[in-house]
N, C-alpha and C positions, 0 to 999 in steps of 0.2 A: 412586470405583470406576470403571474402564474395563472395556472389550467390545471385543471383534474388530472392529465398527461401528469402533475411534476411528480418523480419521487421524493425531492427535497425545496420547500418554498426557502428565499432566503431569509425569514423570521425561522425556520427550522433551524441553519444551521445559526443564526445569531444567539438562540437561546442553548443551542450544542454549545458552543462556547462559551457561552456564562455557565452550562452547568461543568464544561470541561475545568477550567480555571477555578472554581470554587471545588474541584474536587481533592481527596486527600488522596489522589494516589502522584501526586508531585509529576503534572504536566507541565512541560517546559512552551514559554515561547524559544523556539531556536533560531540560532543564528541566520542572518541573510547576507552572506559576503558579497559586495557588489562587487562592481567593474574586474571581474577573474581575467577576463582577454590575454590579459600578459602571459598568464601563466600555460598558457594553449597557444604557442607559433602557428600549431596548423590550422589555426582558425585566422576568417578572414579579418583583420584589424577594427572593421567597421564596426562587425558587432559590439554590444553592449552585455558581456556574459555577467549573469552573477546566481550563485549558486545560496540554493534555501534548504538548509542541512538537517533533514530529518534524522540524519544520523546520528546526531545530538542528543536524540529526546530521548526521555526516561523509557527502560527497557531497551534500548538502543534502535526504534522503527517509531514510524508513526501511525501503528499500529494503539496503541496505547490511547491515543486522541479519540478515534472510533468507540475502545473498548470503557472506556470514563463516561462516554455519552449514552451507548449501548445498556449498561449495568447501572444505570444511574436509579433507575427505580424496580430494581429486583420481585418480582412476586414473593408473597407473604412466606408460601410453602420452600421458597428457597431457600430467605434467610432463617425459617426454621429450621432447616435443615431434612425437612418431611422428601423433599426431592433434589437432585441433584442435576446442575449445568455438564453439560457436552458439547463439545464442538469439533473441528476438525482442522487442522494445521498442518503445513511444513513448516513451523519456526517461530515466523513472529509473531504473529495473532496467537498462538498458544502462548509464549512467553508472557505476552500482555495478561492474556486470559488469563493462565495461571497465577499471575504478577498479582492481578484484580482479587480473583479469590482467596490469595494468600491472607491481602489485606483485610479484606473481611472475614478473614477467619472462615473460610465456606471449602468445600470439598469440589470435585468436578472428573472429566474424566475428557483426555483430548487424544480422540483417534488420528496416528498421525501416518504418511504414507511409507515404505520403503526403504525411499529413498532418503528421508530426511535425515540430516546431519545426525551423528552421533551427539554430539557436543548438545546440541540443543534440544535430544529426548531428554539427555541427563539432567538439563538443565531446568524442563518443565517439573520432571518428576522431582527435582529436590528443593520446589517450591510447593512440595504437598500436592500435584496433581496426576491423577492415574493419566500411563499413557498404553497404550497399544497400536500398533503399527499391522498395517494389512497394504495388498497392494492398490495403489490408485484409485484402480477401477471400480476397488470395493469399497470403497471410503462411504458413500451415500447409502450404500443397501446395509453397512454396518452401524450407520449413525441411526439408521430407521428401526433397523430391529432392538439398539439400546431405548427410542424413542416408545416403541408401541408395548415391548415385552418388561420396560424395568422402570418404565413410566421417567425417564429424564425428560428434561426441557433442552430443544436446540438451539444455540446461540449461532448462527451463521458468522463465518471466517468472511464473508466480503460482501454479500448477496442482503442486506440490509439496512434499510434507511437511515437507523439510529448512527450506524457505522459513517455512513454515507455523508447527514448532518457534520458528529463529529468529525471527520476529513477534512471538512470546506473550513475547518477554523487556518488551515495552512495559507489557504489563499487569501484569507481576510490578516493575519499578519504581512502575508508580503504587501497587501495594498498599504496597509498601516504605516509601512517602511517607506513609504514616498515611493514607491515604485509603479507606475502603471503600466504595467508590462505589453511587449507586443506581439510575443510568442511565450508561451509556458509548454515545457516538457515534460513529462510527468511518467514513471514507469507503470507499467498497468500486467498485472496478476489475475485477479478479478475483478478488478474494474472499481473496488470500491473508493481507493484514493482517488483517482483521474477523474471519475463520478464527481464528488465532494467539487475538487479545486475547480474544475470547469463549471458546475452548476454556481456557487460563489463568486466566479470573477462573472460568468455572464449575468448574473442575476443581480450584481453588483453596477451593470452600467457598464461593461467593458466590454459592447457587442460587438468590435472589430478584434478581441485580443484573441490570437489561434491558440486555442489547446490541444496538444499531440498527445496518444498515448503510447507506448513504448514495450513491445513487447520482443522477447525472443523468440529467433526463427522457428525452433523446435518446441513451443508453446505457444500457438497461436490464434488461440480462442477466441480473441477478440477481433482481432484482424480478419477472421476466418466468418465471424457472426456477420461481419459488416458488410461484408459480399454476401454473404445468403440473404443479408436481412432479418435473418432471428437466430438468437442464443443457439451456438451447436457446443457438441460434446466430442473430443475427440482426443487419442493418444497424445501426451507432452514428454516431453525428456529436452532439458538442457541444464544450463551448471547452475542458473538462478531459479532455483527448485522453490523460491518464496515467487516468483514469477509464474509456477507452472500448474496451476490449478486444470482438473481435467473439463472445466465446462468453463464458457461465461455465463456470470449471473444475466438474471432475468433482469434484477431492477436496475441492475450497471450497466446491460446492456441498453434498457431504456435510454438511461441517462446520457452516456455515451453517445448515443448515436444523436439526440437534443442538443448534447453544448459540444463535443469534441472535432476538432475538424478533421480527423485521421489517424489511423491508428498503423505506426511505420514497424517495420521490423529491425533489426543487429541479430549478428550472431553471437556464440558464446564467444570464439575468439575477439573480438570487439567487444564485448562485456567486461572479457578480462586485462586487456591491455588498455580500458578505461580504470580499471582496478589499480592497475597500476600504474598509471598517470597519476590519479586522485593521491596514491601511496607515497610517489616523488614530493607531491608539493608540501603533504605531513597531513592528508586527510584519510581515515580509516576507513572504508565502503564495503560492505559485502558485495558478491555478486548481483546481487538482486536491485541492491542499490544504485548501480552502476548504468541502470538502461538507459535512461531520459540524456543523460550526459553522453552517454557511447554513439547515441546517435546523431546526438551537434558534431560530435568532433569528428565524424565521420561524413558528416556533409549529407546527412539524410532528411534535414530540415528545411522544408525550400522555403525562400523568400525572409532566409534570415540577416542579410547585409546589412549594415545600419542598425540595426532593429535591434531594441530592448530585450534579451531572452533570458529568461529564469529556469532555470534545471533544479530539480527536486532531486537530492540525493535520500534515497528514504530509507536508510539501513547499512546500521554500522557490525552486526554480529556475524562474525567471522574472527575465527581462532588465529593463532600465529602458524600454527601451525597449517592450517588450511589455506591459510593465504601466501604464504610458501610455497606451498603444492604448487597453488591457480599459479600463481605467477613465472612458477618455473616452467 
């Protein structure tokens, strides 16, 4: 049953997914490795781990799932080229974005923060997309003044339904896979993946299955919203800089706080020695990708004994080099 309340009905995200799957920008279903346990002694035997590897997916995030449903029916003035797309990124959602408009031949412009990886400005920009870097805090008053003064359209990095829909296609593959899970961990940035997968499995009939969101200590937006009770804004700094957006959205935080049952924290150190866990067994992770898992294996999960848990690994881009650095 849905309410005015929903940001995503589950005919939303069912139709995200037919339009994601018929799209040409080569969306993967990715892998769902079940029963992982073995590969984790310090976890307690009971559990039932198995990991669902957005780190697979085309662009290497699952970033790309959002951005196929988002840009699926472009305004007229864009694909003429009369006006041009903007957004805002540390990394993946630009990769995608860029990714998108490369394929359509379209132009764009992704303000990115500081801090973002070398590796991954160069990477937007030599998919044809303008990039400029400002600090954090100016990311929204510089999106605005491209908006009102140079007339661009803004595509929101998390804070959007379209995104949101496409996202939930993740949880509708892990049902697919025979899995009805009993706890889902999911890392949370802005909110817009952990959005998506909880609004689909609860929307789906799975109204005892807990969904966690997983955030770093030193970006804690969402953690931070859930005690005030409305979206705040506030200083971030940690190493999963695709984790550190400086606000929670408005419509994730909706969502959020409707299907998630808690939103836990890890530190970078714990982020990164899940990095390199994942590395041992031969799986690739960025930092960013590493939350949801850093925090099972860390025992931040309560009432996980026995129990069925799924960990979203949601991002593989990360250099050799850069993962060298984390890990030393």
């Amino acid at each position: 049953m849905t309410s005015d309340d929903d940001v995503v009905t589950l005919e939303d995200i069912e139709k995200a997914r037919e339009v994601i799957m018929k799209s040409p920008l080569n969306v993967r279903k990715t892998p769902l490795l079940k029963n992982m346990t073995s590969y984790f002694p310090e976890l307690d035997p009971s559990i039932n781990l198995h990991l669902k590897l957005e780190s697979l997916q085309t662009t290497g995030s699952f970033k790309i799932r959002g951005v196929a449903n988002q840009m699926a029916n472009l305004p007229q003035e864009v694909k003429s080229g009369k006006r041009k797309l903007i957004t805002m990124s540390a990394g993946n959602y630009g990769k995608a974005f860029a990714y998108t408009l490369d394929k359509l031949n379209l132009s764009g412009l992704c303000l990115m923060p500081l801090t973002a990886p070398s590796s991954r400005v160069a990477l937007i920009k030599s998919l044809g997309v303008s990039v400029e870097q400002c600090p954090t805090s100016e990311l929204t008053s510089e999106v605005n003044r491209y908006v009102q003064k140079e007339n661009f359209i803004f595509y929101h990095s998390f804070d959007d339904a379209r995104l949101i829909a496409g996202y939930g296609s993740v949880a509708m593959e892990i049902l697919e896979d025979d899995v009805r899970p009993d706890v889902v961990v999911v890392c949370c940035g802005g909110g817009g993946l952990v959005s998506g997968i909880a609004a689909a499995i609860k929307l789906s009939g799975l109204r005892d299955c807990r969904v966690y969101a997983v955030e770093p200590e030193g970006s804690r937006t969402m953690y931070e919203s859930f005690r005030k009770g409305e979206p705040v804004t506030m200083a971030v700094n940690s190493v999963a800089t695709g984790l550190s957006p400086p606000y929670a959205g408005k419509l994730t935080y909706q969502c959020c706080r409707r299907y998630v049952e808690d939103v836990i924290l890890v530190s970078d150190n714990e982020i990164l020695k899940c990095m390199s866990r994942l590395f041992d067994i031969g799986l690739v992770a960025e930092p960013s990708g590493c939350a949801a898992l850093a925090a099972i294996l860390n025992n931040k999960i309560p009432d996980v004994a026995g129990k069925r848990v799924v960990a979203v690994v949601t991002g593989s881009n990360v250099t050799l080099s850069e993962m060298s650095s984390y890990i030393q």
